[in-house]
N, C-alpha and C positions, 0 to 999 in steps of 0.2 A: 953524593950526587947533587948536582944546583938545578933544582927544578922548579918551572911558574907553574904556579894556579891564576889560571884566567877568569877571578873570580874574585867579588870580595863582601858578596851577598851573605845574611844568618844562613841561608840553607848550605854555602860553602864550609861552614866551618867545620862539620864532621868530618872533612874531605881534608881538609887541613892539617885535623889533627890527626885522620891515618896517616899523611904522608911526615908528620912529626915524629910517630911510632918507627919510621921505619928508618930514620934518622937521615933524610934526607935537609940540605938547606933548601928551603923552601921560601920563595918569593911572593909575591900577591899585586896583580896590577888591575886598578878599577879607579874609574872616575871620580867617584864622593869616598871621599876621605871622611866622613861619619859612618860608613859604614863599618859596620863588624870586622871581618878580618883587616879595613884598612890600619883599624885602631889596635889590634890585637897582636898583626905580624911586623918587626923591627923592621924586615924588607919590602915596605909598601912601595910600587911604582905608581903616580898620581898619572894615568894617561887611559881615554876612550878608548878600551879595546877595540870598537867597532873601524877606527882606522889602523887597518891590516898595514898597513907601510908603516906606520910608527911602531906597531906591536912586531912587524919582522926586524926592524934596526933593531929594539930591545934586541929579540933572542938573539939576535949576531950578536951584538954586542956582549952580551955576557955570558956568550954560550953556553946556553942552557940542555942540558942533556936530555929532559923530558916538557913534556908540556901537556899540563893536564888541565881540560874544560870544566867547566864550574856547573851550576845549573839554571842556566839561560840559553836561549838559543843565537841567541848574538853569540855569545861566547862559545858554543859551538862550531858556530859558523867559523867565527873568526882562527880559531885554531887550525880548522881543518884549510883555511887559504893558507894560512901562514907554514903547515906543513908540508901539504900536499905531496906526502907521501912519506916526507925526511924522518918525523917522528913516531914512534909507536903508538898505537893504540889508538890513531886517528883516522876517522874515515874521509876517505879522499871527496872533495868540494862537491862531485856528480853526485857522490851516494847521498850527502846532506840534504842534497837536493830533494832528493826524489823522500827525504823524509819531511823536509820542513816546508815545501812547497806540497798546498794539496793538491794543486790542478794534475801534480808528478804523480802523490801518491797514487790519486785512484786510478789511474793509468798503472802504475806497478801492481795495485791490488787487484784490478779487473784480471789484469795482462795471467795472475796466478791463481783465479779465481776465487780471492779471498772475498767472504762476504761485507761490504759497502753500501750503503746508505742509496737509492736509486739516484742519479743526477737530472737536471732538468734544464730542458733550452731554456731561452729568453719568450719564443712563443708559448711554450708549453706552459708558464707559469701561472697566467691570469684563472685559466679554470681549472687550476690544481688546487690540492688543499694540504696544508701542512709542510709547510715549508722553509728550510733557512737558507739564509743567504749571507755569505761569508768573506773574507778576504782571501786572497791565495796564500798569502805568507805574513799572516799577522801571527799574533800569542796571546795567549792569557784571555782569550774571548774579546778584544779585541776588533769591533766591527762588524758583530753578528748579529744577526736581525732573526725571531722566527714572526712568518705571516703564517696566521690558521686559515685567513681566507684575500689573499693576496688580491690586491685592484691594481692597475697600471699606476694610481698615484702613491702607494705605498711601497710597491716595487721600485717607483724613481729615488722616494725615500732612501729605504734601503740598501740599493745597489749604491748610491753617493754616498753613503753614510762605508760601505766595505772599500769603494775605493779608495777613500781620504784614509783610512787605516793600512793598506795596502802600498809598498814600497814599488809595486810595479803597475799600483792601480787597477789590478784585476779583480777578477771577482767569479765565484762559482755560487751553484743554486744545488742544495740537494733535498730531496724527501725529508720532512722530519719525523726522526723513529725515535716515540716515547719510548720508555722501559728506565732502569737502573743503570747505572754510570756503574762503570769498573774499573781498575788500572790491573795491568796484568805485568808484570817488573819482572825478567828473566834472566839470567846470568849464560852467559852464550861459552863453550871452548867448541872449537872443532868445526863453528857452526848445529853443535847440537845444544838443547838447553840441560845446563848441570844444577840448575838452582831455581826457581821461581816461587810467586805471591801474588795472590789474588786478593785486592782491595776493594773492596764499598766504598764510592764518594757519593758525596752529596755537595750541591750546592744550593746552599741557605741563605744566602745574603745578597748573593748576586747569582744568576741564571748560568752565567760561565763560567764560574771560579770555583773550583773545589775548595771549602773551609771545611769539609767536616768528614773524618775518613775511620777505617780499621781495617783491618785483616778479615780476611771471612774464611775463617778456618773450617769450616762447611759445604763450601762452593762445591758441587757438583763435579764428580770425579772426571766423568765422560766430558764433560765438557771445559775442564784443564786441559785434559788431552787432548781436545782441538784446538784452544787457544797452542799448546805446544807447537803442535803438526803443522800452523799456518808460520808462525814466527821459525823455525825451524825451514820452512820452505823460503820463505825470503829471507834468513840469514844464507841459505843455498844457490840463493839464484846470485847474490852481489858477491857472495863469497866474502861476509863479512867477518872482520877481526873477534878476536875472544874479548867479552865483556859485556856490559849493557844493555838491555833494548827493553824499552820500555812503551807502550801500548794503553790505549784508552780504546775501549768499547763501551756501546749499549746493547744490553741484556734483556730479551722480553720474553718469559718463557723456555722454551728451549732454544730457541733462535739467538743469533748474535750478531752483529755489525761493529768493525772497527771503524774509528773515528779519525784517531792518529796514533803516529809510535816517532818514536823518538831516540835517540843513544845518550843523551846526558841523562845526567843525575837531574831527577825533579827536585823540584825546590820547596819550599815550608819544612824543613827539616822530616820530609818524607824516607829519611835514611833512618831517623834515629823511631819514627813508627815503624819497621821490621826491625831493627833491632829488640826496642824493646818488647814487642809482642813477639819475635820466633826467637834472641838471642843470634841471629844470623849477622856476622858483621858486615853489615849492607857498602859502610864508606871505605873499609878496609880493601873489600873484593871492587869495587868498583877504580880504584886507582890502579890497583895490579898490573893491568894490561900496560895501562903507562908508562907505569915506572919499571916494566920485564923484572920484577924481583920472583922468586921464588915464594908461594905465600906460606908461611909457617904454620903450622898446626895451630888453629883455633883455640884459645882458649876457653872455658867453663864459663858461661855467661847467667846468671840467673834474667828470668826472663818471664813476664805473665802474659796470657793469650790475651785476657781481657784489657787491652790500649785503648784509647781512644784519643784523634788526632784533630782537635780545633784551631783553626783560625778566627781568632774572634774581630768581630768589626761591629761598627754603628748602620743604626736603620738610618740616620738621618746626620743632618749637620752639626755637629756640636766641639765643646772642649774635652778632651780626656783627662779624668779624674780618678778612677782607682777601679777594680771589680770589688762588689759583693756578691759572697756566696750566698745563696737562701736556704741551703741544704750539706749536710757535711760532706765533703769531697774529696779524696784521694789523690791528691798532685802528683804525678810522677815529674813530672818539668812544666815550667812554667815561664815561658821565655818573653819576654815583654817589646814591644815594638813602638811603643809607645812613651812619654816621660807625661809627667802632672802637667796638665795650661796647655796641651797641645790641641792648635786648629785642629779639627779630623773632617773629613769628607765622608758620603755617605758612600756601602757596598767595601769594596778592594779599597781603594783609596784611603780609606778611615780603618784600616788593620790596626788592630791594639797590641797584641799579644797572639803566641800560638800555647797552646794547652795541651799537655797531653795528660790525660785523665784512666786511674786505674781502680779497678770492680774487682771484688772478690770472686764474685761468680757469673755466670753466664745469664743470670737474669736479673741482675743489678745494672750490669754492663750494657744489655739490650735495653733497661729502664731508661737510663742516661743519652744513650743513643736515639731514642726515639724521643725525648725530652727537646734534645738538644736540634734535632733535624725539623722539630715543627713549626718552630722561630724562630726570628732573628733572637738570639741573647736571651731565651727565656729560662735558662738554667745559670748560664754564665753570663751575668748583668753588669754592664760598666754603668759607672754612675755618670747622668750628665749634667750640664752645666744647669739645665733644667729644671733637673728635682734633688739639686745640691742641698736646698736646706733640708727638706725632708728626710734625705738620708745620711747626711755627714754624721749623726749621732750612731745612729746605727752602725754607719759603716764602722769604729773604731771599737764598740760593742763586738761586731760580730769577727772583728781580725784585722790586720796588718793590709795595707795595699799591695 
């Protein structure tokens, strides 16, 4: 079978290489050709996916049997115009919608009573407190502002600052509800869930970017099962395909509010954190629906609870130079994002490398994690251009970059 990945991002390539297993010819089209799988698959197409008329001639043209999304939401998007309905395992352009737009979502979420963040008019805002203000249809945080004590000149601020991120220029206001970040990742047939994972993020470096994650193999039972019941309910009401969906909540207590859900695959090789902390083949099950194979009996996966899943980046402006450890640490992968002499920007933009880091025990593991979530790099320290002399001797002392 000749199937595209509309994708050619690091977090695509676990998704790659299920659809290798399964001996499909496999394509890859995306824009920068430095990317990961441009450089890895024979069959790179150099073209913006986001222009759906040149990514629909492709599939005529080489008619392509499946067509499976990557983990971006452009690529998303752009699959589900270019299907609209022809290929498996794609949801039709409306259902996108009502995911990737939020002004849709909380109209879907009210509409099912799922619990959501309160919303707020344009009047209401000045004597509110706690509050963010967002784009309708941005990503990756993206445009979002919180005010704790909002004034009409920070609000002009803010709302300009969500439009200009905003493809449509909109912009919504809702309550900000401190607690703990979740991801809640579910595997759908039938429209019932046959698979899920409940993740701890954190965001350390920047206010909206998850760099720092695990599995919580702990999460409170009763309250899986609402996360279930509610995702479960809106795969019932759209009548959605077998696959995917995936879910960010904040957690305060017993209480919970979803944020957004999603159907692609998350990206920072969030596939290969369930794998290797449950053995579940996360990138294996998630192309399935696409390519309608039949999925084979799992193999034997050795697999440890204790994972942990860092994006490492800079506090500030510099060149990237190498990590040193200060403590001995258990690499399970150690994927690099970065090369030696590279400009880096401070927060997301200066990403070095992803890490996934493995503990013997449950309070090694918690050691590290809490190590790692109190600041930017104080466990896992890239050297910079700064205190290069300082530590060049060291660094070849303490290991290998």
């Amino acid at each position: 079978m000749k199937v595209l990945l509309v994708d050619t991002n690091r977090a695509a390539v676990p998704i790659y290489q299920a659809l290798l297993r399964h001996r499909h010819q496999v394509w890859v089209v995306g824009r920068n050709p430095s990317e990961p799988l441009a450089k890895i698959c024979p069959r790179f197409v150099q073209m913006d996916y986001a222009d759906t008329k040149r990514l629909a001639s492709l599939v005529k043209k080489h008619k392509f049997s499946a067509l499976i999304p990557g983990c971006t939401d452009v690529s998303y998007r752009a699959c589900a115009e270019v299907s609209r309905g022809r290929f498996k395992g794609v949801d039709l352009p409306e259902v996108v919608d009502l995911f990737q737009r939020k002004d849709l979502f909380r109209e879907l979420a009210s509409s099912l009573g799922l619990p959501i963040p309160r919303s707020w008019s344009l009047g209401d805002l000045v004597p509110a407190t706690g509050v963010i203000i967002k784009p309708v249809d941005s990503f990756s945080g993206r445009g979002i502002s919180i005010l704790s004590k909002p004034t009409k000149k920070l609000l002009r601020k803010a709302i300009g600052q969500a439009k200009k991120k905003s493809p449509r220029g909109a912009w919504l206001a809702e309550e900000f509800v401190p607690g703990q970040l979740f991801s809640y990742s579910a595997f759908l047939r039938k429209t019932q869930v046959s698979a899920d994972f409940v993740v701890q993020e954190n965001c350390v470096a920047d206010p909206f970017a998850v760099d720092l994650s695990r599995v919580s193999h702990d999460f409170p039972a009763f309250m899986r099962r609402l996360f279930k019941k509610d995702i479960e309910k809106i795969a019932a009401h759209l009548s959605l395909g077998d696959g995917l969906i995936h879910a960010q909540l904040i957690v305060r207590g017993h209480r919970y509010w979803f944020i957004e859900i999603t159907r692609r695959c998350p990206g920072d090789l969030y596939s290969l954190l369930i794998e290797y902390s449950t053995g579940y083949p996360y990138a294996k099950k998630y192309v399935l629906p696409f390519i309608q194979n039949r999925s084979p009996k799992d193999d034997e996966r050795q697999f440890c609870p204790w994972i942990i899943r860092h994006t490492a980046s800079f506090g500030q402006k510099s060149f990237y130079l190498g990590f040193s450890f200060p403590a001995p640490t258990t690499i399970k992968l150690l994927t690099p994002l970065a090369v030696m002499g590279d400009s880096l920007q401070p927060g997301v933009n200066g990403r070095v490398a992803i890490a996934f880091f493995s503990s013997h025990n449950r309070q090694e593991h918690d050691r590290l994690y809490g190590r790692l979530a109190k600041k930017r790099m104080r466990y896992l320290a890239p050297l910079q251009a700064s205190n290069f002399k300082k530590a060049e001797l060291g660094l070849f002392k303490k290991g290998p970059l």
